[in-house]
C-alpha positions as CSV (number, residue, x, y, z in Angstrom):
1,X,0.0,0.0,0.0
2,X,3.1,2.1,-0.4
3,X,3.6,4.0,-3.9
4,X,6.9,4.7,-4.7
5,X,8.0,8.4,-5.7
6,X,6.0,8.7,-8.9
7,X,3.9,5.8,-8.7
8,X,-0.4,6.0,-8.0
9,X,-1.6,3.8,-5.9
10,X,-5.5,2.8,-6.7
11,X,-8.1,3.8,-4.2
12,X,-9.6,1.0,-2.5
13,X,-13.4,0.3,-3.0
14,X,-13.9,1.1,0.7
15,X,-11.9,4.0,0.3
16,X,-13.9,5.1,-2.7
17,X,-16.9,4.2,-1.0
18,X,-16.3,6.4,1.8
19,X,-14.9,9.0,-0.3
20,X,-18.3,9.2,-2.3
21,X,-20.1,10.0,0.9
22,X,-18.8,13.3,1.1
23,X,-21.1,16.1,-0.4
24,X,-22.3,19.7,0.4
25,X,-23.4,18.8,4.3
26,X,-21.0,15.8,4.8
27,X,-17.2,16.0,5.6
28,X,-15.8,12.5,5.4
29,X,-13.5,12.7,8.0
30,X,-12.3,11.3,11.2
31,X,-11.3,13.1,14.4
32,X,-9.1,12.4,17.5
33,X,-9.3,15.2,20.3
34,X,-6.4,14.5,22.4
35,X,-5.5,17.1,25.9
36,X,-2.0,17.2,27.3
37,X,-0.9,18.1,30.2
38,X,1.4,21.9,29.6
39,X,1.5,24.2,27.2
40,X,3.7,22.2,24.4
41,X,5.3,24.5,21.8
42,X,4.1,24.5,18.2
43,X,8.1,24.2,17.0
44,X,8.5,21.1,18.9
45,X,5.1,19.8,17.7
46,X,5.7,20.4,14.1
47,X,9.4,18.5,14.6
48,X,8.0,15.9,16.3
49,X,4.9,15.3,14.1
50,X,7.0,15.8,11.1
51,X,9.5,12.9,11.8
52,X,6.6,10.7,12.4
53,X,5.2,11.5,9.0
54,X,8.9,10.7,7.0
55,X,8.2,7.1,9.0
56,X,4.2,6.8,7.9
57,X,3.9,7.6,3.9
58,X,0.4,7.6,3.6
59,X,0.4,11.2,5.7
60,X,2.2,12.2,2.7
61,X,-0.2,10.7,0.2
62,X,-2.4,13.2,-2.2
63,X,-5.5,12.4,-3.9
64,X,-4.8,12.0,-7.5
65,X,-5.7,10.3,-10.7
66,X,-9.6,11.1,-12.2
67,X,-13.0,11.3,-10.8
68,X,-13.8,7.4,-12.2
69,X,-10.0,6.3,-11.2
70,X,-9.2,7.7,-8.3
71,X,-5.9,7.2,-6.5
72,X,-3.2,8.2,-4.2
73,X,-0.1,9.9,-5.5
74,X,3.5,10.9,-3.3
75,X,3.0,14.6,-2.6
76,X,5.3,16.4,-4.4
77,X,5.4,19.4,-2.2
78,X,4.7,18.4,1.8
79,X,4.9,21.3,4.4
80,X,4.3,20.4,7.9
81,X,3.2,23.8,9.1
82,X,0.0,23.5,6.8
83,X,-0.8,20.2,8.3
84,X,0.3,21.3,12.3
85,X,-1.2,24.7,13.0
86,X,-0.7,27.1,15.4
87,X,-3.1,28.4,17.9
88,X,-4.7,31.9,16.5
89,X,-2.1,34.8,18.4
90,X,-5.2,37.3,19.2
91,X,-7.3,34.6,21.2
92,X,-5.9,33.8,24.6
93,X,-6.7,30.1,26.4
94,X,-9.9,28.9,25.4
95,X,-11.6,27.8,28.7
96,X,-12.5,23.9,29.1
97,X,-15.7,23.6,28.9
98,X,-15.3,25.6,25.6
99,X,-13.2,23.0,24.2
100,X,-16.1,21.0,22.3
101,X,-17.6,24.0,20.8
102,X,-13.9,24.7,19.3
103,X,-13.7,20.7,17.8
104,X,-17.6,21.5,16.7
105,X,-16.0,24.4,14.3
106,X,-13.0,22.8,13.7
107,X,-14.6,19.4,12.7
108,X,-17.3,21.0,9.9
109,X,-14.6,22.8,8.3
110,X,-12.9,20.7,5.0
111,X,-9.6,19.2,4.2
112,X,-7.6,20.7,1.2
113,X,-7.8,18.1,-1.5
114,X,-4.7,20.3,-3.1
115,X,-2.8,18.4,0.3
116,X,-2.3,15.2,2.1
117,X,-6.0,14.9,4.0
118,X,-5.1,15.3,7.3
119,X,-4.2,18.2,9.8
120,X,-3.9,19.0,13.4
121,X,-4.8,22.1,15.5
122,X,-2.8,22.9,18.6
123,X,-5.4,24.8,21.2
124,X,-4.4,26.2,24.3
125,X,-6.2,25.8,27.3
126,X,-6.8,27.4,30.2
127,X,-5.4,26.2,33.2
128,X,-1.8,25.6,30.8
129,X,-3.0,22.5,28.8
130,X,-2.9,21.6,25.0
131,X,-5.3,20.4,22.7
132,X,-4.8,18.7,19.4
133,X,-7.4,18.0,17.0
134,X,-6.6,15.7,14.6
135,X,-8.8,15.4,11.4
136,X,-8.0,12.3,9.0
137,X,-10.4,12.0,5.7
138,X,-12.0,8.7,6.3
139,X,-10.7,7.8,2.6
140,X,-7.4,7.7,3.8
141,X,-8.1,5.6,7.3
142,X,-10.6,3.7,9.4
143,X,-10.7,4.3,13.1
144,X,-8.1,1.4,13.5
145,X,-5.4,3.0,10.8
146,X,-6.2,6.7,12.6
147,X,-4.7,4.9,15.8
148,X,-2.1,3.7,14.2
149,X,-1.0,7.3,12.8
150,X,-1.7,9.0,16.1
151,X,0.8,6.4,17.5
152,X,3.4,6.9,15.0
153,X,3.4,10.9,14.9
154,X,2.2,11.4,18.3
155,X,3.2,9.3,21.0
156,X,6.4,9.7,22.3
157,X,8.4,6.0,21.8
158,X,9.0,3.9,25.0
159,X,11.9,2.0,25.9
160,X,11.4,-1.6,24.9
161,X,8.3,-0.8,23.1
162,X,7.6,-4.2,20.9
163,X,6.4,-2.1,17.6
164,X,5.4,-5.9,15.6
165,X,2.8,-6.0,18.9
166,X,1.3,-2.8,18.8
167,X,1.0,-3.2,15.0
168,X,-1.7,-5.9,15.5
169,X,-5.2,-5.2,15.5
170,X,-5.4,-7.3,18.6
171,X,-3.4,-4.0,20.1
172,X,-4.7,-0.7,18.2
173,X,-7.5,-2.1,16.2
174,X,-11.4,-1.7,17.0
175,X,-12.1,-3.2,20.3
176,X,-15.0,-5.3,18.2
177,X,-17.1,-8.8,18.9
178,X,-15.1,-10.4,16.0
179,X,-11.7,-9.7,18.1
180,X,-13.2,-11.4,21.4
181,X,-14.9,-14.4,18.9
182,X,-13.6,-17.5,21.2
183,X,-13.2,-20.7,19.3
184,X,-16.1,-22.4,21.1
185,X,-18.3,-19.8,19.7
186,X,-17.3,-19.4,16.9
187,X,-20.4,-22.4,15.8
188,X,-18.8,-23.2,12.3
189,X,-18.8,-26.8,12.2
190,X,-22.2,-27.9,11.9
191,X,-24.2,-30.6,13.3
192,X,-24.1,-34.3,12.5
193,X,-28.1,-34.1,12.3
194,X,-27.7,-31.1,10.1
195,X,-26.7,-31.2,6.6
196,X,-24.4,-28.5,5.8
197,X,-26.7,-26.9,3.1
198,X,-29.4,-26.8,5.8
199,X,-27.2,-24.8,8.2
200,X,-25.9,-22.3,5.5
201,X,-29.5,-21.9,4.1
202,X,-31.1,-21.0,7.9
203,X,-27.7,-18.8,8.5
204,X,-28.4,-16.9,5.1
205,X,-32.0,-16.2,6.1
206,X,-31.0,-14.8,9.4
207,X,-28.4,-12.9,8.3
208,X,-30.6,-10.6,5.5
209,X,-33.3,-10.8,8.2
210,X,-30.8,-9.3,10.5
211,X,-29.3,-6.9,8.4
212,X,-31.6,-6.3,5.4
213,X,-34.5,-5.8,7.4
214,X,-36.0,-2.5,8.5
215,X,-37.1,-0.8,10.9
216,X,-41.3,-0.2,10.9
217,X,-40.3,3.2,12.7
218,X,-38.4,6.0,11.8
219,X,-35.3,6.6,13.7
220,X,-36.1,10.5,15.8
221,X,-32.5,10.5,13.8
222,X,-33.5,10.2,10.7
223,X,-33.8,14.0,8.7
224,X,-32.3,16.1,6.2
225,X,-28.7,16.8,7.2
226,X,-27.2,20.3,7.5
227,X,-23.6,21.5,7.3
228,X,-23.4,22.3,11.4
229,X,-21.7,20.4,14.0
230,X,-22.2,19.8,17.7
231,X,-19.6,17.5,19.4
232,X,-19.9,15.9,23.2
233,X,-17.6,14.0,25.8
234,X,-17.9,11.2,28.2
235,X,-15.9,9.0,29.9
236,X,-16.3,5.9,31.8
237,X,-13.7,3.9,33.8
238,X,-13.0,1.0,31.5
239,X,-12.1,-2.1,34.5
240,X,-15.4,-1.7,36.9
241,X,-17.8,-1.9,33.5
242,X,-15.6,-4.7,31.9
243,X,-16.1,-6.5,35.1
244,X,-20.2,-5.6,35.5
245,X,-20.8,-6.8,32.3
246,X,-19.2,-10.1,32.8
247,X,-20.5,-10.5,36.0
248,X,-23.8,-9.8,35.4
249,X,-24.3,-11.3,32.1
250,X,-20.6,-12.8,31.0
251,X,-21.3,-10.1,28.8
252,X,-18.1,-8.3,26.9
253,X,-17.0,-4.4,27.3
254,X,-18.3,-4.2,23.9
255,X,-21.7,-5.1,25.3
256,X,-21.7,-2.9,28.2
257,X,-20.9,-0.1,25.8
258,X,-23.8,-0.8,23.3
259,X,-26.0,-1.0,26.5
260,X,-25.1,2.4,28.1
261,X,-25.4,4.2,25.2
262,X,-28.8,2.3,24.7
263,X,-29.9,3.8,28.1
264,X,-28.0,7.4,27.5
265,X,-30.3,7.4,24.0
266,X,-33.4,5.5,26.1
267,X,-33.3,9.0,28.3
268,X,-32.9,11.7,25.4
269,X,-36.0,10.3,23.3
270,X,-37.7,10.2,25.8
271,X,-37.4,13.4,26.8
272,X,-37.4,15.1,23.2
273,X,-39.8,12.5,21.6
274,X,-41.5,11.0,24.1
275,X,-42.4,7.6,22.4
276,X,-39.9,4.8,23.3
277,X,-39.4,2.5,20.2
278,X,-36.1,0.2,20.0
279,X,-33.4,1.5,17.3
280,X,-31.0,-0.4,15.5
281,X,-27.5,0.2,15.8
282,X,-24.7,-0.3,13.3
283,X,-21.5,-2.0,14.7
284,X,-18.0,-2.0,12.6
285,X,-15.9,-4.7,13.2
286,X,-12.2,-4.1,11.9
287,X,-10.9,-7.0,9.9
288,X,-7.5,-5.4,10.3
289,X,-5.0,-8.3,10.6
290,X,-1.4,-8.4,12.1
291,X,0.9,-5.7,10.2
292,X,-1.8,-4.8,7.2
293,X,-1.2,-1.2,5.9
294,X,-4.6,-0.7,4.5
295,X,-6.1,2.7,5.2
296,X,-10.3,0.8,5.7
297,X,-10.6,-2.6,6.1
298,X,-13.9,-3.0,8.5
299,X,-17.2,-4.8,8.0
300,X,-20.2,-4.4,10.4
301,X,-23.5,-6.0,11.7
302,X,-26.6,-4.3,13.2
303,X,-28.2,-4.9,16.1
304,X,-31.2,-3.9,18.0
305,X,-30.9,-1.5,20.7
306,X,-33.6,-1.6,23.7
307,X,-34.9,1.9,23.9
308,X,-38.0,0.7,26.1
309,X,-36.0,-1.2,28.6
310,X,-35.8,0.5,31.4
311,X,-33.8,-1.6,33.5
312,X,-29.5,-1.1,32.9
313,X,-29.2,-5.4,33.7
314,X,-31.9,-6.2,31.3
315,X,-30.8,-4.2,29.0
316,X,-27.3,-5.6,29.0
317,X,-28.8,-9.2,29.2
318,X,-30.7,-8.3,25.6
319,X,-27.7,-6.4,23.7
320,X,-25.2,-9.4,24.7
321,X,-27.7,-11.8,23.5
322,X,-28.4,-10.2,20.3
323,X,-24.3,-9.4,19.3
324,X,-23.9,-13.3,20.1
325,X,-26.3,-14.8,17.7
326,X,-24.3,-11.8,15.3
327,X,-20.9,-13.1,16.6
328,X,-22.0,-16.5,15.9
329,X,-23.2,-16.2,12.7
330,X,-20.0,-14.5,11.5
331,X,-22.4,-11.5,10.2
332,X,-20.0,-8.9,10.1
333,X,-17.5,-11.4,7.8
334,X,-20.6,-12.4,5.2
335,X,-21.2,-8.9,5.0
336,X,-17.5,-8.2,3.4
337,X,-18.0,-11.5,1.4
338,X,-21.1,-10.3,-0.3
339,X,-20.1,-6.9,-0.9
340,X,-16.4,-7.8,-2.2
341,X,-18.6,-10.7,-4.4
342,X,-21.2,-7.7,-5.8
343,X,-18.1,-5.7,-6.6
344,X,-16.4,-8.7,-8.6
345,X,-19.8,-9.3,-10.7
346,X,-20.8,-4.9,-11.4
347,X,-20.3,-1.8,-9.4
348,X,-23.6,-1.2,-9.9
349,X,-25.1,-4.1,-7.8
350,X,-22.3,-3.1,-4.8
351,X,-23.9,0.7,-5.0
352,X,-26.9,-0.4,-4.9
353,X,-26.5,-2.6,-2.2
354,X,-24.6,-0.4,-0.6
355,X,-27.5,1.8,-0.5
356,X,-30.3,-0.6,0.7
357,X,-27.8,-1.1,3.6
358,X,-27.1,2.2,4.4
359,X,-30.9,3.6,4.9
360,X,-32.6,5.4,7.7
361,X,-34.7,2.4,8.3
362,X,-31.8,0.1,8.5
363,X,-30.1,1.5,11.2
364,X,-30.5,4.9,13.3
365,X,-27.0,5.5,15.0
366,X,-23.2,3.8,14.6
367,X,-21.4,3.1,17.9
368,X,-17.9,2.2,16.9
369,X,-15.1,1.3,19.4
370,X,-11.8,1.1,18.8
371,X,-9.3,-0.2,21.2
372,X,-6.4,2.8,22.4
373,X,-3.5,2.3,24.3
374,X,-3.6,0.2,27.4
375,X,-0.8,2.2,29.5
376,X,-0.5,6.0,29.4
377,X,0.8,7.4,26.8
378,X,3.3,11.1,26.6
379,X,3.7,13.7,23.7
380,X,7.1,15.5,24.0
381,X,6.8,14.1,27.8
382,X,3.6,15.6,28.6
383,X,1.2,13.2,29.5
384,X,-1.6,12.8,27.5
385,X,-4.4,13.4,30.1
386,X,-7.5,11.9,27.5
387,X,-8.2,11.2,24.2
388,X,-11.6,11.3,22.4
389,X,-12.4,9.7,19.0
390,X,-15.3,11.6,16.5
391,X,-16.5,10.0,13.3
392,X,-18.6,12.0,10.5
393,X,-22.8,11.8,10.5
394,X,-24.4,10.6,7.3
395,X,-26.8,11.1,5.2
396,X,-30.3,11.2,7.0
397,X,-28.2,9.7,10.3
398,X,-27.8,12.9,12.4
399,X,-25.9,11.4,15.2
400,X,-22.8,9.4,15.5
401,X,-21.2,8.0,18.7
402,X,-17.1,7.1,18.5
403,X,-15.5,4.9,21.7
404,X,-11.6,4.9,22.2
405,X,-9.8,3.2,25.4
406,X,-7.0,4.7,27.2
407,X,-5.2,3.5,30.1
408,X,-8.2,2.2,31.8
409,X,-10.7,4.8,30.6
410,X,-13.4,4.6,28.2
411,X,-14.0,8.0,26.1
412,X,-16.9,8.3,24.4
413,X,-17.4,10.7,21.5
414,X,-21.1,12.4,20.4
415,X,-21.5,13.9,16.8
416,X,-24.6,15.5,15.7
417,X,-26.5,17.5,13.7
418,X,-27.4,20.5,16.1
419,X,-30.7,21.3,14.2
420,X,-31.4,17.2,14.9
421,X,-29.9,16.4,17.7
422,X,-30.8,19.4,20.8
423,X,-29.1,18.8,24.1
424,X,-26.6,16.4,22.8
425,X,-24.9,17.1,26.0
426,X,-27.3,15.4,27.6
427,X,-26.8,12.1,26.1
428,X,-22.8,12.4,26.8
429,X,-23.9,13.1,30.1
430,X,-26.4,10.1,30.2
431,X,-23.5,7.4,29.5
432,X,-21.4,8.0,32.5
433,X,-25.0,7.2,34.6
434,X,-25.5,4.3,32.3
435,X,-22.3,3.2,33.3
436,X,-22.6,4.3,36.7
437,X,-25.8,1.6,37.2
438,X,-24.3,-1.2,36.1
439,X,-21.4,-1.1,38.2
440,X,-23.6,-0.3,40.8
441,X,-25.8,-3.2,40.0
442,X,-23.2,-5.7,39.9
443,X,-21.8,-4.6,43.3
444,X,-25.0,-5.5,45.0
445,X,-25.7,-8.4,43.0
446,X,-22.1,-9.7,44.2
């Protein structure tokens, strides 16, 4: 996946796919809000950044080649101070709680095509911290490969650091049902009584039921999309709800997320809608594997989320047992297999597949999670105090809710159409009592 000094190197047809999304109200990028600790001078940002790139060639890459053969061409002319910018001089510290209004206008803002499709904005903070946004087109990376540049330009190195590790998707890639897949659930080999066509045949039918079907309600996130932003934060400690959900359920972390942000969205239709119906959520699952370079390589399943619930355990109970009979099934992998199959028999069939899948009625909201480091992490020996991941809204899909793990801490990312989406604030703040409950529950249930 690395062109040589003259030589183009093809789009993918997930990164055209994505790359087609973008229009007049969509920006098809990705976003990773870090905050460390001290004011860190843009110099020693833009040196450090920069030698980070010379390692990582795709942050040099430039979209090339024509609108029906797109492809990514060496940039001939790379400066790092258009790509690392420097806080505005005439505005002093921008106070914390001002900080997601600042990503908000930073996020709805476009790339330069001219450039390599990426950039980061150094924000001071009040009380002496730094922010950086950094903005990656999605063309150019899934949330696994933006992890993967944020840990080569970002992080500082540590001694004895086992690069081939943190290379693996087991280590930086999404945090997804297909990575914690066990062998005995896997549910492959099929029964003596059962002849194989049989078995393929009823796992066929569930999987279009699954993720063909739709929904006989419209999602209160389904509208005409505008060109405005509004971006909220939560966190949640990562160990107590890993061990809630498993205690509770033997549920996974992944579970417990889907769950929270069940009840977080259970609480904000509730009070902006007032009719509780269950929505269906759409999942990626990375199939990254050890070492790949490829910029998107994810799938996905959808699964029903449990708006009426009210109670955090059942709730929990009902995701875990719906992403099992997904994990099972392998629906995320048949997904890739029938879309890479339509692309080998006409474009046209993929597209229009593409777009059955991708409705309103299909799903209402993507929850992605994508696995960060597991120790803390420094940038020129400040620590890194959090680190937020944002992903782009679609079309008629006015919200969007990102995951990323760090050093024992779960941060969640909201993005939503404000016009849409009111008091999204109140959703971030929703997840940390979401999470709140079930580690509460599990205490007294132990």
């Amino acid at each position: 996946m690395h062109p040589g000094a003259s030589e183009a190197f093809p789009l993918t047809r997930e990164d055209r796919a994505i790359l087609d999304l973008e229009c007049a109200t969509i920006a098809g990028h990705t976003c990773k809000v870090v905050v460390a600790e001290g004011d860190l001078a843009i110099a020693d940002l833009r040196t450090r950044i920069g030698a980070g790139v010379a390692l990582t060639p795709e942050l040099r890459w430039v979209l090339g080649g024509s609108a029906d053969a797109p492809a990514w061409l060496p940039s001939e002319r790379f400066d790092i101070a258009e790509h690392v910018r420097a806080p505005d001089s005439d505005g002093g510290p921008v106070p914390v709680d001002a900080l997601p209004g600042e990503v908000s206008r930073l996020f709805a803002e476009r790339l330069d095509r001219s450039r390599p499709l990426w950039a980061i904005d150094a924000i001071r903070m009040e009380g002496g911290d730094t922010a950086l946004v950094l903005r990656v087109h999605h063309a150019l990376a899934d949330g696994t490969a933006a992890m993967r540049f944020a840990r080569a330009i970002l992080w500082d190195p540590e001694p004895g650091r086992d690069e081939a590790a943190e290379r693996s998707p087991a280590a930086t890639g999404e945090c997804s049902p297909a990575a914690e897949r066990s062998p005995a659930a896997a549910g492959d080999s099929p029964s003596p009584a059962e002849p194989e066509s049989e078995r393929r045949r009823r796992h066929l039918l569930a999987f279009f039921e699954h993720e063909f079907g739709e929904s006989a309600h419209r999602s209160p996130f389904d509208g005409e999309i505008g060109t405005e932003r509004r971006i909220a934060f939560a966190s949640v400690p990562l160990t107590p709800l890993h061990d809630a959900a498993k205690a509770l359920d033997e549920a996974t972390l992944n579970d417990a997320v889907l769950a929270v942000a069940a009840g977080a969205l259970r609480h904000w239709v509730e009070t902006h809608h007032g009719s509780l119906k269950g929505v269906r959520a759409r999942v990626p699952v990375s199939l990254h594997h050890d070492g790949d370079a490829a910029g998107n390589r994810d799938s996905f399943f959808t699964v029903a989320l449990p708006l009426c619930e009210p109670d955090p355990v059942t709730r929990l109970r009902r995701v875990h047992a719906a992403t099992t009979d997904r994990k099972v099934d392998h629906d995320a992998e048949t997904m890739d297999s029938l879309l890479r199959g339509l692309a080998g028999i006409s474009s046209e069939l993929e597209h229009l597949c593409r777009k059955i899948e991708s409705s309103p009625r299909r799903f209402a909201v993507s929850v992605s999670n994508v696995r960060g480091p597991r120790e803390p992490v420094t940038i020129l020996g400040a620590p890194v105090r959090s680190v937020h991941s944002l992903a782009e809204i679609g079309s008629r899909h006015a919200l969007r809710i990102s995951v990323v793990s760090l050093a024992g801490t779960l941060y969640f990312g909201f993005c939503a159409d404000p016009h849409l989406i009111p008091d999204v604030e109140a959703m971030a703040s929703g997840v940390e009592t979401e999470g709140g409950l079930l580690v509460e529950a599990a205490s007294e249930a132990g």
